[in-house]
KEKE-3310 file (N, C-alpha, C; in steps of 0.2 Angstrom, whole numbers, plus 5000, padded with zeros to 4 digits):
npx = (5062:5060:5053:5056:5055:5051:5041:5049:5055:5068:5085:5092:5105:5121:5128:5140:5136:5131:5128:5134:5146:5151:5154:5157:5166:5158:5145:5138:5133:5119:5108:5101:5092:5079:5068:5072:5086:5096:5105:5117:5121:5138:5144:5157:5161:5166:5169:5166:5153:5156:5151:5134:5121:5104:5095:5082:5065:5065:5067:5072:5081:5086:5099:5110:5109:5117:5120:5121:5128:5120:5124:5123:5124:5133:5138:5131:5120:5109:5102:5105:5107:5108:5105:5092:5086:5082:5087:5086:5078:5087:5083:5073:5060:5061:5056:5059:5059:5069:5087:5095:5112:5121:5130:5134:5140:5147:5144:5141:5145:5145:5144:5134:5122:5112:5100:5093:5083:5082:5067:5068:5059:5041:5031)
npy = (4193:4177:4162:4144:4128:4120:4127:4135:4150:4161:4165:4180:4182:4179:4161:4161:4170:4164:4162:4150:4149:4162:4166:4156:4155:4161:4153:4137:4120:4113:4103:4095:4095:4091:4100:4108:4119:4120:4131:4136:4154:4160:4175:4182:4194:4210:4205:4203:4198:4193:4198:4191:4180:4174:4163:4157:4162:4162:4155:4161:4158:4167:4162:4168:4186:4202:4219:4225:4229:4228:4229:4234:4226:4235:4241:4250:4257:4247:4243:4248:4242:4247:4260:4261:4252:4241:4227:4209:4201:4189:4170:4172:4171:4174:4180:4179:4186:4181:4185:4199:4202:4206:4211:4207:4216:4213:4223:4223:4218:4204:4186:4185:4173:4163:4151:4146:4140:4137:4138:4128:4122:4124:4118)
npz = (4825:4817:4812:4813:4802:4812:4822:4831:4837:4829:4833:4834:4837:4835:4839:4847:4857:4867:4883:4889:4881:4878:4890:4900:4912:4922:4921:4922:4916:4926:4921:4907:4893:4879:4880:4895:4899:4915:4921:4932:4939:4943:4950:4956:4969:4962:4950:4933:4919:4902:4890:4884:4879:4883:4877:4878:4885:4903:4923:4934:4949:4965:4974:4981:4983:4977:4974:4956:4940:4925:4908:4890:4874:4869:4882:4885:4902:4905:4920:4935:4950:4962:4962:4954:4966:4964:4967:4966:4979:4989:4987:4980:4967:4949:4933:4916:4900:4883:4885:4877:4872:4884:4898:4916:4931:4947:4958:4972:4989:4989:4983:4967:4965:4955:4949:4934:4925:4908:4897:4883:4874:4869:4875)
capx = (5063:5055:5049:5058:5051:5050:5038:5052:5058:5074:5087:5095:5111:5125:5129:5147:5134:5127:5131:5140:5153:5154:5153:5160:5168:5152:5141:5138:5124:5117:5105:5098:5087:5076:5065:5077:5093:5097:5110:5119:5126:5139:5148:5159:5160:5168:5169:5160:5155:5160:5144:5132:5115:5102:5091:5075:5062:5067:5064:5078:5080:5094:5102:5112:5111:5121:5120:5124:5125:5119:5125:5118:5129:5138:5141:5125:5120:5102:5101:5111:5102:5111:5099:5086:5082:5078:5090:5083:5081:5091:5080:5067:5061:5058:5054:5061:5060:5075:5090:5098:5118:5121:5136:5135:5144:5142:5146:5141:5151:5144:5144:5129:5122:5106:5100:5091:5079:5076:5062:5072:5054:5036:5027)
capy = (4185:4173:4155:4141:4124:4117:4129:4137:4157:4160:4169:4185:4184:4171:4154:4163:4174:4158:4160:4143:4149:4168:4168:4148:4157:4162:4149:4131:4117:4108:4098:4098:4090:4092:4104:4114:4118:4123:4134:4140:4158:4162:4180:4184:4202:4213:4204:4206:4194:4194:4199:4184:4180:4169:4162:4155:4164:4156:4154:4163:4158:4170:4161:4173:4192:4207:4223:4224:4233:4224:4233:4230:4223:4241:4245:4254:4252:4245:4243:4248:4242:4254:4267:4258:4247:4234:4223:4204:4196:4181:4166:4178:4170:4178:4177:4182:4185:4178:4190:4201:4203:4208:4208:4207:4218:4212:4228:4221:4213:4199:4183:4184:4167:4160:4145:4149:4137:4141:4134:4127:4119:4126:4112)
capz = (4825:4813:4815:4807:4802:4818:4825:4834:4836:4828:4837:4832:4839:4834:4845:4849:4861:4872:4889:4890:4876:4880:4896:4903:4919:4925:4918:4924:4917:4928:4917:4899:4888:4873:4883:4897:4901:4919:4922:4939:4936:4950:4948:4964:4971:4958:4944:4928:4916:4897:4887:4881:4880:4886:4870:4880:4890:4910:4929:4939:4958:4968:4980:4985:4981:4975:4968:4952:4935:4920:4903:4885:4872:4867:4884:4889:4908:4908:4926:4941:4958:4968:4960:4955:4970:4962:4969:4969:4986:4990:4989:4975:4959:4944:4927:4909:4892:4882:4885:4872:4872:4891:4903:4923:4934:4953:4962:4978:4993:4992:4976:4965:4962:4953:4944:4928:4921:4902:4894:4876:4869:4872:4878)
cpx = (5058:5053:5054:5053:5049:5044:5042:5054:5066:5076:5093:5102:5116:5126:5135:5145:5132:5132:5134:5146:5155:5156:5154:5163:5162:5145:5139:5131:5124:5114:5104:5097:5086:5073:5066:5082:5092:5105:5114:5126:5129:5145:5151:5159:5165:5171:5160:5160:5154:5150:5141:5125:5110:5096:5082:5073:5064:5065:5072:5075:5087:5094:5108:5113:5115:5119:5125:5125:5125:5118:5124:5125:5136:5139:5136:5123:5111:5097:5106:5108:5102:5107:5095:5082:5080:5083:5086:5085:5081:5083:5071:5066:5057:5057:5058:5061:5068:5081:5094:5107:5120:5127:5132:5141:5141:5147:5145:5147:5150:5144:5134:5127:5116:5105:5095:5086:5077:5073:5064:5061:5044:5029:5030)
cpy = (4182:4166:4150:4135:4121:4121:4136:4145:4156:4165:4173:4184:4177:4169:4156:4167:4170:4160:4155:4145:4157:4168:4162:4150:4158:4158:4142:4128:4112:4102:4104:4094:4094:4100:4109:4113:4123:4126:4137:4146:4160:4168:4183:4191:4205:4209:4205:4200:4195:4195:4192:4186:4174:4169:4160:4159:4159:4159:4156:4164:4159:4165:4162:4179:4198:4211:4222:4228:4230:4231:4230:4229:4226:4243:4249:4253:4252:4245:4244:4247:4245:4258:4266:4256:4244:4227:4216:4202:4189:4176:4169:4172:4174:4174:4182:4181:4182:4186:4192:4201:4207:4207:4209:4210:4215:4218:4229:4219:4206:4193:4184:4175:4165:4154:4147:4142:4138:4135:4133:4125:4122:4122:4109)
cpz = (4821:4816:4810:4806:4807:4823:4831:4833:4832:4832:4834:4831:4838:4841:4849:4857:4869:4877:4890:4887:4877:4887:4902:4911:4925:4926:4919:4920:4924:4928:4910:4895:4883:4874:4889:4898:4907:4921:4928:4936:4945:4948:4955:4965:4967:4954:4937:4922:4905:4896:4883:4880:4883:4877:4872:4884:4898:4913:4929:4948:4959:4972:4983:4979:4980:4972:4962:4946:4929:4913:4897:4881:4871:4874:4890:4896:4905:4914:4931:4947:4963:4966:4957:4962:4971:4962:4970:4976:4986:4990:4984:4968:4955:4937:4922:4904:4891:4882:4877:4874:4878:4894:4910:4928:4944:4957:4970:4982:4992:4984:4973:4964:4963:4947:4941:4926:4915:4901:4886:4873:4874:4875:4886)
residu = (UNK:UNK:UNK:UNK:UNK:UNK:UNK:UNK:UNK:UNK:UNK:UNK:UNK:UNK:UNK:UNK:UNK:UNK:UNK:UNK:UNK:UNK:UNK:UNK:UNK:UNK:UNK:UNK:UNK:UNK:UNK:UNK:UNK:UNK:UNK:UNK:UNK:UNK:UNK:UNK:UNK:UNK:UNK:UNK:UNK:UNK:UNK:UNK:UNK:UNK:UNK:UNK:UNK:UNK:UNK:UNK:UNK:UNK:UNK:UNK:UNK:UNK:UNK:UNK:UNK:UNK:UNK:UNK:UNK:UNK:UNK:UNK:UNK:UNK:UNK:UNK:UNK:UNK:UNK:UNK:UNK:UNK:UNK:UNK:UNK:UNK:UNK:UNK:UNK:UNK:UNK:UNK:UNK:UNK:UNK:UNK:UNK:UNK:UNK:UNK:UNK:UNK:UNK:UNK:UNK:UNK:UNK:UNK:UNK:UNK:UNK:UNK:UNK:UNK:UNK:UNK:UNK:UNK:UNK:UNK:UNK:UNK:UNK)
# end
């Protein structure tokens, strides 16, 4: 990744990838400005969601949990919670880098759903 004029990262992967345009079923905002965009991701029990990305570093709080298994753009699994055990807990916040080309599998009984805060500008 480079810098463009603005100070800003560039990001690798085209705009067709953005969670709101690949992945619109699973993907809601809830706000968004100059500075974040807050996004509610809700994925019910066996479905999976098209592959996309996230472009900014973010806050993710589950409010409600599921195993899952999150695979990289081609396919690969990256994480399966069922055999990891790293299942988030409901009501958990975490943090993350900006995501690369990923889908969602919710292998659980139950809906996954978390709201996302990325951070668009670093200030």
């Amino acid at each position: 990744m480079g810098s463009t004029d603005k100070g800003e990262q560039q990001w690798e992967w085209p705009e067709e990838l953005d969670a709101l345009r690949a992945a619109p079923e699973h993907h809601q905002v809830l706000l968004e400005n100059a500075t974040v965009r807050v996004l509610e991701t809700l994925i019910p029990a066996g479905e999976t969601t098209a592959v996309h990305t996230h472009r900014w570093p973010n806050v993710q709080h589950v409010l409600s949990s599921s195993d899952f298994v999150r695979r990289g753009g081609e396919g690969d699994v990256l994480l399966d919670t069922r055999v990891a055990g790293d299942r988030p807990a409901t009501s958990a916040t975490l943090w993350s880098a900006p995501l690369p080309p990923h889908s969602i599998e919710n292998v659980g009984d139950t809906e996954l759903r978390v709201i996302m805060v990325e951070l668009k500008s670093p200030r």
